[in-house]
C-alpha positions as CSV (number, residue, x, y, z in Angstrom):
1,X,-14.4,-0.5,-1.1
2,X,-13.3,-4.2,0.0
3,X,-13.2,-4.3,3.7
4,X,-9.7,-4.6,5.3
5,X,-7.3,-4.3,8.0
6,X,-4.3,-2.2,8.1
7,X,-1.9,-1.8,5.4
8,X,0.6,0.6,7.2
9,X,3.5,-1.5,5.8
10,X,3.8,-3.6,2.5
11,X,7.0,-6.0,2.4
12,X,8.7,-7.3,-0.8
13,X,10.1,-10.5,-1.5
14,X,11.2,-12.2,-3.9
15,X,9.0,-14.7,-6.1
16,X,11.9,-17.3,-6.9
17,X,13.5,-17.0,-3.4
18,X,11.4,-19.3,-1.0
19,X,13.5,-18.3,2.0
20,X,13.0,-15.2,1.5
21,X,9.5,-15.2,1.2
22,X,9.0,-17.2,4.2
23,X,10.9,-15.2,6.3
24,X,8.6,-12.0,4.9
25,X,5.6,-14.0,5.6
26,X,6.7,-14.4,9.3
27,X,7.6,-10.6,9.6
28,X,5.6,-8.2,11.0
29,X,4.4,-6.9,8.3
30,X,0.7,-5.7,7.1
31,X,1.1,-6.8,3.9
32,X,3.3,-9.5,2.0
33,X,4.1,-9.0,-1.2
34,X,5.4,-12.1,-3.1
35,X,7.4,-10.9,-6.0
36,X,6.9,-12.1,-9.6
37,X,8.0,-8.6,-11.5
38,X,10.9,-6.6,-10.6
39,X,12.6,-9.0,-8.5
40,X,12.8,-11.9,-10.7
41,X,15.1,-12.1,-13.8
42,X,13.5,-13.1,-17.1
43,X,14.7,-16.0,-17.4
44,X,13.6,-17.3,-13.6
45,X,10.0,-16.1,-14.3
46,X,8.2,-19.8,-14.7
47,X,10.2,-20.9,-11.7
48,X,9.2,-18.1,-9.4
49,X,5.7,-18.8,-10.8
50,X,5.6,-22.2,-9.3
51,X,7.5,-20.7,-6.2
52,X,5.0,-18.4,-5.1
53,X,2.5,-21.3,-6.2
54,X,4.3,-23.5,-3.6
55,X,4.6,-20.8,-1.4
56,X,0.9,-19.6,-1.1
57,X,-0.2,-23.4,-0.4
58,X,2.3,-23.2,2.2
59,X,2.0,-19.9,4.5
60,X,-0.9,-18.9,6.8
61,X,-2.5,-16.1,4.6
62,X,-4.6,-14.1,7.8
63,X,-5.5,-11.6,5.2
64,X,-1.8,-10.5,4.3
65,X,-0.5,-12.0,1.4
66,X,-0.3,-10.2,-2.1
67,X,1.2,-11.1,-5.3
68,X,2.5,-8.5,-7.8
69,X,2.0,-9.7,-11.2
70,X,3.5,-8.5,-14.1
71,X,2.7,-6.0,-16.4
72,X,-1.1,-6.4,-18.2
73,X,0.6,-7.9,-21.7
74,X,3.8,-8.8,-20.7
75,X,3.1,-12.0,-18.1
76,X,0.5,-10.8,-16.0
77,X,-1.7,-13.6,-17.3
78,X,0.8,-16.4,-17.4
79,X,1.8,-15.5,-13.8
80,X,-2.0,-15.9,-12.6
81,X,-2.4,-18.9,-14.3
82,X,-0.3,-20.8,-12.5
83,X,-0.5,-18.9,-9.5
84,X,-4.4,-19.3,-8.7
85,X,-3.8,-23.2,-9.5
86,X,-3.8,-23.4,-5.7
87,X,-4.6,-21.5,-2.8
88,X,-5.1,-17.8,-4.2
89,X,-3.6,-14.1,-2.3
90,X,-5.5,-11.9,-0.5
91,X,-4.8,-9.3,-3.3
92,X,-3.1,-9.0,-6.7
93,X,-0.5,-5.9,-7.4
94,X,-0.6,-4.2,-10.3
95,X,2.8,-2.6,-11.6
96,X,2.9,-0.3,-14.0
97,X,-0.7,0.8,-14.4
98,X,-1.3,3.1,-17.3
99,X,-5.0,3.2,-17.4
100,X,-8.4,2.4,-15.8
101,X,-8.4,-0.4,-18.7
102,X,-5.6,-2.1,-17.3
103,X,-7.3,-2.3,-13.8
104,X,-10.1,-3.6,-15.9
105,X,-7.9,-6.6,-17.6
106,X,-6.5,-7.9,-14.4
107,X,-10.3,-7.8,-12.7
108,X,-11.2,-9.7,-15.8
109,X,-8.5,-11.9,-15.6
110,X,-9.0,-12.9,-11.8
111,X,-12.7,-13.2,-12.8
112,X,-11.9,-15.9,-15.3
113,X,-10.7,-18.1,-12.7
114,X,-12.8,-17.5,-10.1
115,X,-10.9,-14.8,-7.9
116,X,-12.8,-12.2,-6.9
117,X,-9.8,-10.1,-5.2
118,X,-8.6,-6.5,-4.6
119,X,-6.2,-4.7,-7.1
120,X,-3.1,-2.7,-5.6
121,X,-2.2,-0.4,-8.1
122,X,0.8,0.8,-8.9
123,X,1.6,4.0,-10.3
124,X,5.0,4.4,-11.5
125,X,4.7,6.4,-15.1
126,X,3.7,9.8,-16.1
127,X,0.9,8.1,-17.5
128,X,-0.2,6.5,-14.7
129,X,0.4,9.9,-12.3
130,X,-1.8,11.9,-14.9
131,X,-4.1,8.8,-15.3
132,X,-4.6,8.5,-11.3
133,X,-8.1,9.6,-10.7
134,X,-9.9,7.1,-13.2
135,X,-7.2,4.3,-12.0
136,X,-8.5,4.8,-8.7
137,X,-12.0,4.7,-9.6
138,X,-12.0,1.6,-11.3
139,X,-13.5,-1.5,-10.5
140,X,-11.6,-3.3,-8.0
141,X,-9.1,-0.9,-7.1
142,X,-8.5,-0.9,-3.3
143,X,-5.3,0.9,-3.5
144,X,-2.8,3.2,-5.2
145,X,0.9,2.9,-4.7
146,X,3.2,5.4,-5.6
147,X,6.6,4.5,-7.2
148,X,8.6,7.1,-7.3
149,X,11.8,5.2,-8.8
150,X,10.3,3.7,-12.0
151,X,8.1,7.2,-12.4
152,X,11.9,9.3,-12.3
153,X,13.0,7.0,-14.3
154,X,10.3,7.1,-17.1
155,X,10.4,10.9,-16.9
156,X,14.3,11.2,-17.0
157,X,14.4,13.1,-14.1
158,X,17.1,12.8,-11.1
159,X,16.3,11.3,-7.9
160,X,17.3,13.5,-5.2
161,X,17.3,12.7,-1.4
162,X,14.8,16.1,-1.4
163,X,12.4,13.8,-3.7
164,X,11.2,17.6,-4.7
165,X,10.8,16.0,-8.6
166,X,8.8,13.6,-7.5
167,X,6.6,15.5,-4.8
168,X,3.6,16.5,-7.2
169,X,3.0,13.0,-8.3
170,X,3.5,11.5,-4.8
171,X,1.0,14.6,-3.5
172,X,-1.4,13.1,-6.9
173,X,-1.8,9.7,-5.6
174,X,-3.0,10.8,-2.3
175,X,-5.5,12.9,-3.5
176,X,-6.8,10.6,-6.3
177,X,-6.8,7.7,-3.5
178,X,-8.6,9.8,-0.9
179,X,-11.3,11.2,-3.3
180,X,-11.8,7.6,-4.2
181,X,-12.0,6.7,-0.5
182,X,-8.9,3.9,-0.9
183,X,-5.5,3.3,0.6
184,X,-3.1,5.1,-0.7
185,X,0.8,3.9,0.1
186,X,3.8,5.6,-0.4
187,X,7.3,4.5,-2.2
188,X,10.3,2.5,-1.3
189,X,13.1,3.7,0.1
190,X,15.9,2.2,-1.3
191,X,19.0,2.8,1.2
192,X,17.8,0.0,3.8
193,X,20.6,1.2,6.1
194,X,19.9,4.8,6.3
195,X,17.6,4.9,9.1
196,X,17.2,7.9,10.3
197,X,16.7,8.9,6.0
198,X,14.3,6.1,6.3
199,X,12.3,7.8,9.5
200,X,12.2,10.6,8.3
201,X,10.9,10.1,4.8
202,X,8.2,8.1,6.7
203,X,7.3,10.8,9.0
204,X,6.7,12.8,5.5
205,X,4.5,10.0,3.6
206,X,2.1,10.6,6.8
207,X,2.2,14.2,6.4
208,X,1.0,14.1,3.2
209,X,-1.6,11.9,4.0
210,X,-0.5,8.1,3.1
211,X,-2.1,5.1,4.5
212,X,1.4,2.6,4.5
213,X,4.4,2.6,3.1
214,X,6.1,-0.4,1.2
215,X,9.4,-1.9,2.7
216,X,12.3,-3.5,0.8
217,X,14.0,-5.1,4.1
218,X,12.5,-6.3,7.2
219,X,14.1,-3.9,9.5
220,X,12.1,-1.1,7.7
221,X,8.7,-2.9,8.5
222,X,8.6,-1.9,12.4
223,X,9.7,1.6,11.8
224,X,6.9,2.1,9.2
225,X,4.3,0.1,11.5
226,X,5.8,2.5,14.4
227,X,5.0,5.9,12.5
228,X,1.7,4.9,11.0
229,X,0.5,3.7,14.6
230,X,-0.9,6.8,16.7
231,X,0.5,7.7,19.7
232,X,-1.0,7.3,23.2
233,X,-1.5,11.0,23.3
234,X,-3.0,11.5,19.9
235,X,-5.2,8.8,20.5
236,X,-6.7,10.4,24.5
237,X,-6.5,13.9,22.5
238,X,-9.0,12.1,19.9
239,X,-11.2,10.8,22.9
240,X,-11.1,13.8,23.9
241,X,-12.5,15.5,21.1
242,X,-14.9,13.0,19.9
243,X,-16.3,13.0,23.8
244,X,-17.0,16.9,23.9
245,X,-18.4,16.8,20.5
246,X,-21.3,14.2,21.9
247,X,-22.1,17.0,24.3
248,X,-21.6,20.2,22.2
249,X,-25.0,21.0,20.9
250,X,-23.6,23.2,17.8
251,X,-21.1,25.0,16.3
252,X,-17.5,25.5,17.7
253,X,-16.3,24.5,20.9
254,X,-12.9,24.2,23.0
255,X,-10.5,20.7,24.0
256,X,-7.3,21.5,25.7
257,X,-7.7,25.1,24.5
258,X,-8.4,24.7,21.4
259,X,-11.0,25.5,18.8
260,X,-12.4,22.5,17.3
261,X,-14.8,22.6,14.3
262,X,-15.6,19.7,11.4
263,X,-11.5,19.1,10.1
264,X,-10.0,18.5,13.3
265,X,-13.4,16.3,14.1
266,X,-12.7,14.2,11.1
267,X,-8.7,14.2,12.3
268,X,-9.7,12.9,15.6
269,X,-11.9,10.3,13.9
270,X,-9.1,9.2,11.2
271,X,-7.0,8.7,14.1
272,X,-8.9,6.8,16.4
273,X,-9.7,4.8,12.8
274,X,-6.0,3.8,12.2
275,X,-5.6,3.0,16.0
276,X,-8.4,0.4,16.0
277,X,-6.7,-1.1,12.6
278,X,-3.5,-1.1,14.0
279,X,-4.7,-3.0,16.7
280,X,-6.8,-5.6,15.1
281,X,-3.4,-6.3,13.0
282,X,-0.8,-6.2,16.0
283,X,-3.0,-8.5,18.6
């Protein structure tokens, strides 16, 4: 897996906005996205090409600035050839990935020109969700990212503030990420001014297990940064545990009066992991 710092929050902006993206670039967040899919019409595509070209020159990169391509087939290659003209991202995102083989193109793709970097994948189709585990273990994929408003509508299901139609895929892309020992992030929430909705969902997305969460608006990135940062106490309670399990000879023993054995060791460790990420990234 390629060595990294934290991704706890993964802005968007827009490719063929330039304000925009330098205003996300100077944000707080993990991870910059610089938009070339979604958020750019069809017609604007070779413009916000040359945008994020301009822009990538342009920005101090420190490790945090991704561009989502478009679709393998349908501009992905176009998009990176005038993107990597100049000063290349710290990581390519993959929308839409169907298949290991897609993975596969875009690493061959980068290759061609010399850029040797990680692929975030998206999965955002039944296809993808049911196609999770070999996407993850693919060549160069360093993260899975869970869509959940593409995926609902590729299924024709209805999106729900509950998200129970999309809970098996979201629980999927954990599972395939953690077995594959990569990040796995969790899906945007669309209603930027529901905050307490927006807490709340986050609080979930840790529950289940996700690394980061991606943002759509800059006041969503220091909520998210918030949640997936431990807190004082979990951190001592982790120093705790780690410290009496140097002394323990074997077996089971007892912090704050309670039983620890080799799952709540790993916890301890995962969370003294993510506080020594989130540190590196926040100093």
């Amino acid at each position: 897996m390629v060595q990294h710092m934290s991704r706890r929050s993964i802005l968007f902006a827009p490719g063929d906005q330039p304000e925009i993206m330098r205003k996300a670039a100077q944000s707080e967040s993990d991870v910059v996205v610089l938009d070339l899919e979604d958020a750019v019409a069809p017609s604007n595509k070779q413009a916000a090409r040359e945008a994020v070209r301009d822009m990538l020159d342009d920005v101090e990169a420190d490790g945090r600035i991704c561009v989502r391509v478009n679709p393998i087939g349908h501009g992905a290659s176009a998009d990176l050839a005038m993107v990597l003209t100049g000063t290349h991202p710290d990581s390519v995102m993959l929308p839409k990935t169907e298949s290991a083989s897609d993975v596969t193109s875009l690493t061959g793709l980068l290759a061609d020109r010399d850029a040797n970097l990680p692929v975030l994948a998206l999965i955002e189709s039944a296809g993808g969700v049911l196609r999770a585990d070999e996407i993850a273990g693919a060549e160069g994929t360093d993260a899975l990212l869970f869509g959940a408003e593409d995926l609902t509508a590729d299924i024709g299901a209805t999106r729900t503030s509950e998200g129970t139609e999309v809970l098996y895929a979201r629980e999927r892309v954990v599972l395939t990420a953690s077995a594959a020992d990569i990040d796995a992030i969790d899906t945007v929430y669309t209603d930027f001014g529901d905050t307490d909705g927006f807490r709340e969902e986050t609080e979930f997305a840790i529950e289940l297990g996700y690394d980061g969460k991606m943002a759509i608006h800059p006041d969503q990135v220091s909520i998210i940064n918030k949640a997936f940062t431990p807190a004082q106490s979990e951190i001592e309670w982790a120093q705790r545990v780690l410290a009496a399990d140097e002394q323990a000879e074997a077996g089971v023993y007892e912090v704050d009066g309670e039983m620890i054995d080799a799952p709540l060791i790993k916890r301890a460790e995962r969370i003294l992991e993510r506080a020594n990420e989130a540190t590196s990234r926040d100093v």
